[in-house]
TORMARLO-550731 format. One record per residue (C-alpha): residue number from 1; residue in one letter; x, y, z. Coordinates in pm, 1 decimal, decimal comma, padded with zeros to 6 digits. Example, Ala and Ser with C-alpha at 12.3 -4.5 7.8 and 13.67 -1.06 7.14 Angstrom:
+-----+----+----------+----------+----------+
:   i : aa :       px :       py :       pz :
+-----+----+----------+----------+----------+
:   1 :  A :  01230,0 : -00450,0 :  00780,0 :
:   2 :  S :  01367,0 : -00106,0 :  00714,0 :
+-----+----+----------+----------+----------+
This chain:
+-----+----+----------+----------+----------+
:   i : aa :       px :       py :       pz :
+-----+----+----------+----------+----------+
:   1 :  X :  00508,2 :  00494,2 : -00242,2 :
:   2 :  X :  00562,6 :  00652,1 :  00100,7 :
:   3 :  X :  00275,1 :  00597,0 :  00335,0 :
:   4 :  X :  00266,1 :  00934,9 :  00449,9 :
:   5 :  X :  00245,3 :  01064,9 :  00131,7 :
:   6 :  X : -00074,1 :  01276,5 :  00056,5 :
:   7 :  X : -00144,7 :  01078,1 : -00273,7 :
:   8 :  X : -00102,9 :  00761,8 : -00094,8 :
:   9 :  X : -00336,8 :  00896,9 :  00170,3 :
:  10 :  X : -00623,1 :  00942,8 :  00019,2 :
:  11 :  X : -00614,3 :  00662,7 : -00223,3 :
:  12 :  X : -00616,1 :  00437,6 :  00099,6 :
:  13 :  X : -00865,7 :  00639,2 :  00264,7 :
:  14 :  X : -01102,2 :  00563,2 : -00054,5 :
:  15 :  X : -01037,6 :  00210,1 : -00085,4 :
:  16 :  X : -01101,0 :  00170,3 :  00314,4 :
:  17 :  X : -01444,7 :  00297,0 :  00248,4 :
:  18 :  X : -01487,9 :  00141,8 : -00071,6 :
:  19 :  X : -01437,5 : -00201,1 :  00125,5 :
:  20 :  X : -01617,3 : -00049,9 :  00460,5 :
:  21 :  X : -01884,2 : -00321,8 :  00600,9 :
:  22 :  X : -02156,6 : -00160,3 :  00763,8 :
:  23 :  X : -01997,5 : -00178,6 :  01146,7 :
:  24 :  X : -01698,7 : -00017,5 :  00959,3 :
:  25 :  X : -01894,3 :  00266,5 :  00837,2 :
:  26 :  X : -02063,8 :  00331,8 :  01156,2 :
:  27 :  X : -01710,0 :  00337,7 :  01287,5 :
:  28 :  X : -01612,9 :  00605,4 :  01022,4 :
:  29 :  X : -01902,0 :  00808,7 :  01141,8 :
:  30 :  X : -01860,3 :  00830,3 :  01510,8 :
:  31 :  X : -01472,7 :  00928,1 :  01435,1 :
:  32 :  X : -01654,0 :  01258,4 :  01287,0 :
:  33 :  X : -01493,5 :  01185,5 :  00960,1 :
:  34 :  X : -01604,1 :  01422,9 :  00690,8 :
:  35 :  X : -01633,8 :  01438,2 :  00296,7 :
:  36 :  X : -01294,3 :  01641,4 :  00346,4 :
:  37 :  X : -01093,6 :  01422,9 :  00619,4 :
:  38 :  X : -00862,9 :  01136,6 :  00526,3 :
:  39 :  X : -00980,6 :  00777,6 :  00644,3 :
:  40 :  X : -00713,5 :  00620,4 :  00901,6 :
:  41 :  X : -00723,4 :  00255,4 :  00942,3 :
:  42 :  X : -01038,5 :  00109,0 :  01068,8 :
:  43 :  X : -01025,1 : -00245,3 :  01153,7 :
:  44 :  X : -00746,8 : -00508,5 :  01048,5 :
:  45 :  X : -01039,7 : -00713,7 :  00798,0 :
:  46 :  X : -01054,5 : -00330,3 :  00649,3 :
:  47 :  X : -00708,6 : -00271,6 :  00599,4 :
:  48 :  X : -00648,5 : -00610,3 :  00446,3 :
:  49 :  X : -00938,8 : -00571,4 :  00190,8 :
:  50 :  X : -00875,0 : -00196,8 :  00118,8 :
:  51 :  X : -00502,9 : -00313,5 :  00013,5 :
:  52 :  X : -00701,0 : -00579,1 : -00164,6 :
:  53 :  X : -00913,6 : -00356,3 : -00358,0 :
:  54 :  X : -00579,0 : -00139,5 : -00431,3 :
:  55 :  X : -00363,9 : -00416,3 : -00528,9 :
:  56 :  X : -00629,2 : -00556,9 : -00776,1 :
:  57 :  X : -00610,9 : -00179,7 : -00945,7 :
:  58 :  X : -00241,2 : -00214,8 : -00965,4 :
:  59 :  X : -00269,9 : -00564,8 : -01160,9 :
:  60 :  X : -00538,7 : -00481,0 : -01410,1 :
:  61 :  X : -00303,9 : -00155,6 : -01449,3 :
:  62 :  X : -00020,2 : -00371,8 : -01479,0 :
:  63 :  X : -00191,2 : -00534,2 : -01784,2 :
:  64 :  X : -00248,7 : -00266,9 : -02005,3 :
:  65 :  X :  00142,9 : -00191,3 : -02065,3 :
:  66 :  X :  00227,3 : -00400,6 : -02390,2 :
:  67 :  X :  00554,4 : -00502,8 : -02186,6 :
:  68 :  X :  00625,1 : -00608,2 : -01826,1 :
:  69 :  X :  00895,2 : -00452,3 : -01562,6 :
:  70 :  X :  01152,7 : -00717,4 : -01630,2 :
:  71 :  X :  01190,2 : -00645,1 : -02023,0 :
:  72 :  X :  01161,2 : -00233,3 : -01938,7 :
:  73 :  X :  01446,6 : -00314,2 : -01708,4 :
:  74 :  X :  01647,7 : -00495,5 : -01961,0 :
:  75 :  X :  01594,7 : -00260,9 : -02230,9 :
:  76 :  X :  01733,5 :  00021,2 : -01969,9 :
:  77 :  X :  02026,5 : -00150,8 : -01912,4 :
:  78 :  X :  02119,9 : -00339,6 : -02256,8 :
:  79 :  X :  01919,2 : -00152,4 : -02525,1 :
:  80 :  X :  02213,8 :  00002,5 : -02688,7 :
:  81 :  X :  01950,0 :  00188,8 : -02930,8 :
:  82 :  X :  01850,6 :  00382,5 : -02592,2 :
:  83 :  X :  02020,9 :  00757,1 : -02613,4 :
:  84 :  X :  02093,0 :  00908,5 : -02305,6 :
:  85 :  X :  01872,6 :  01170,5 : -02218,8 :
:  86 :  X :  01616,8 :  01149,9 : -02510,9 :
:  87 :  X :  01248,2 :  01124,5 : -02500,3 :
:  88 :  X :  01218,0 :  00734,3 : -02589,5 :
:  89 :  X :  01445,2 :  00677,5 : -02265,1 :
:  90 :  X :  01326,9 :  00920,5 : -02064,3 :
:  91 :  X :  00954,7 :  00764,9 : -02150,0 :
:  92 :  X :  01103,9 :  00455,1 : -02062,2 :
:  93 :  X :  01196,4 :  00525,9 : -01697,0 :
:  94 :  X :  00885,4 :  00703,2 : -01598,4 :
:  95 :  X :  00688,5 :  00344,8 : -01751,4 :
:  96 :  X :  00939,1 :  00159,6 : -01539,4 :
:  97 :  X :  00862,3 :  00413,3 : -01255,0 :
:  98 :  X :  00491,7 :  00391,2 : -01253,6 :
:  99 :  X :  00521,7 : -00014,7 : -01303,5 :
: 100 :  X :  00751,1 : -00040,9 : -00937,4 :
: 101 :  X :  00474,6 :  00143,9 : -00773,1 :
: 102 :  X :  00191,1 : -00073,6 : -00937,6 :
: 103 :  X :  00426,5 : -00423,7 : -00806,2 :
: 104 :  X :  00505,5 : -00248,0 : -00451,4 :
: 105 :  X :  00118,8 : -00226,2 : -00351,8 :
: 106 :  X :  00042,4 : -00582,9 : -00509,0 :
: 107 :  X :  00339,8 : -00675,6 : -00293,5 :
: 108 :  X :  00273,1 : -00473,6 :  00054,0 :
: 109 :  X : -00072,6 : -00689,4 :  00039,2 :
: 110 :  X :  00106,3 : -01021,2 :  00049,0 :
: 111 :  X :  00342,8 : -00902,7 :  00338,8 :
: 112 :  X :  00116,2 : -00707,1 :  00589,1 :
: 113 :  X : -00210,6 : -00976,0 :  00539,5 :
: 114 :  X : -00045,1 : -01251,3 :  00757,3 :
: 115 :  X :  00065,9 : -01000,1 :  01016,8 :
: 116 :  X : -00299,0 : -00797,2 :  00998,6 :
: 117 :  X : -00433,2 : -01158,3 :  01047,2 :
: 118 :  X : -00278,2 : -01177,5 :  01357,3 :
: 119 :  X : -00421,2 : -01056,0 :  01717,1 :
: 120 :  X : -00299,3 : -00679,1 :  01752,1 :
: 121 :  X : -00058,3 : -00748,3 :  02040,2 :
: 122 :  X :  00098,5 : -01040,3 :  01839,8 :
: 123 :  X :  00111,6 : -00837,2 :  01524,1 :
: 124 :  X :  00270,0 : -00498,5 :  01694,5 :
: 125 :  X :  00572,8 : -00751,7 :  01817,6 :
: 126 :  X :  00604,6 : -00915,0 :  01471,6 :
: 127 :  X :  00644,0 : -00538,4 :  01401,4 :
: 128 :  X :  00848,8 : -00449,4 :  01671,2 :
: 129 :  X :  01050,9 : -00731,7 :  01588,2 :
: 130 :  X :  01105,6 : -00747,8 :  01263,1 :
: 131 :  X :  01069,5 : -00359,9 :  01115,3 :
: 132 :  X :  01116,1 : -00143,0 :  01355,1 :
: 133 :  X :  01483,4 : -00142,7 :  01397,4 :
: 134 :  X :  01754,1 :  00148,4 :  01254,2 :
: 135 :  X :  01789,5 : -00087,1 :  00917,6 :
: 136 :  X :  01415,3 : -00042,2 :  00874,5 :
: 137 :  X :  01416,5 :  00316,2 :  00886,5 :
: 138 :  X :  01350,5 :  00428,9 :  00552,1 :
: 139 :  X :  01182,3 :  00100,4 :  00449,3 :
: 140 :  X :  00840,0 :  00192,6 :  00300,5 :
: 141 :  X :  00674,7 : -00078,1 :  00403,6 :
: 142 :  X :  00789,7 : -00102,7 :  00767,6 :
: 143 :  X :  00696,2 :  00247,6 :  00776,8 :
: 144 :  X :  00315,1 :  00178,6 :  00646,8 :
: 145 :  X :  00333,7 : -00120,0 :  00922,3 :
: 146 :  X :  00413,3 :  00083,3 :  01240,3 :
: 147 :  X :  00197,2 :  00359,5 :  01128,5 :
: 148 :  X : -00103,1 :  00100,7 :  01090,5 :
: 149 :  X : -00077,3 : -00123,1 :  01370,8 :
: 150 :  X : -00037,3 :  00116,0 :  01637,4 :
: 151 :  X : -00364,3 :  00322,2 :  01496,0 :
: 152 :  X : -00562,7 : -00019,7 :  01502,1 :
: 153 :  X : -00521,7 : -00077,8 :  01905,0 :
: 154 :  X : -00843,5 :  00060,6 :  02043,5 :
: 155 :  X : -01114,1 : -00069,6 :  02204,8 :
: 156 :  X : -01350,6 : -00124,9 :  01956,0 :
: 157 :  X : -01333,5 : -00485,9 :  01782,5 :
: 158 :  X : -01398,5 : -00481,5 :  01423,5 :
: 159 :  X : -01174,9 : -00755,5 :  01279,6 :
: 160 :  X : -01386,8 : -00925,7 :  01171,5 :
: 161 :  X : -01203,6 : -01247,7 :  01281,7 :
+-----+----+----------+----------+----------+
């Protein structure tokens, strides 16, 4: 789920060209990307539609599993039934595992789209303000929104806004 991670990466750097309008790819190409270089954020319509893209993934993801979180949850915590340590359990948690990291990028869509809506000085103090301090440190998505909105100040406008 970490930003930084290299998984994470380049799954974001596909869906921000999968999403890319045509000024967005011409701004892809005169950053000298290549078929081998990750895809930072572009613009803040990109980033909000590339998180889009991702988060519909998640859901239709999120409906193949013949249960949801909640009842995996419960079953983890009441399901008598459940041996420690064997293979039904264990097959359990990584279910429950993959189904948090399906519901956190659904969820960092709904928080960072009001604050990528924003003008980027307004939306680097909501960030300043409100993720940025020592509680926030380890927070994955304060971490994705300082990395982002301090690589989306430049010069070029493409917000599409």
């Amino acid at each position: 789920m970490h930003c930084d991670d290299d998984s994470t990466s380049e799954s974001l750097s596909f869906c921000r060209v999968a999403v890319a309008n045509s000024m967005e790819l011409d701004e892809i190409d005169n950053r000298g990307y290549h078929g081998d270089t990750l895809i930072g954020p572009i613009s803040p319509r990109n980033e909000i539609a590339a998180l889009s893209f991702l988060a519909g993934i998640c859901r239709t993801r999120l409906e193949r599993y013949p249960t949801n979180f909640e009842d995996d949850l419960y079953r983890l915590e009441n399901d008598e039934t459940l041996e420690p340590f064997s293979n039904e359990r264990n097959a359990l948690i990584v279910i429950k595992s993959e189904k948090e990291i399906l519901h956190f990028f659904i969820e960092l869509v709904n928080i960072v789209t009001p604050i990528f809506i924003q003008p980027i000085d307004s939306a680097i103090k909501i960030v300043q303000d409100q993720y940025s301090d020592d509680g926030m440190r380890y927070n994955d998505i304060a971490r994705y929104l300082r990395l982002v909105v301090y690589d989306l100040q430049s010069d070029t406008d493409l917000s599409g806004y």
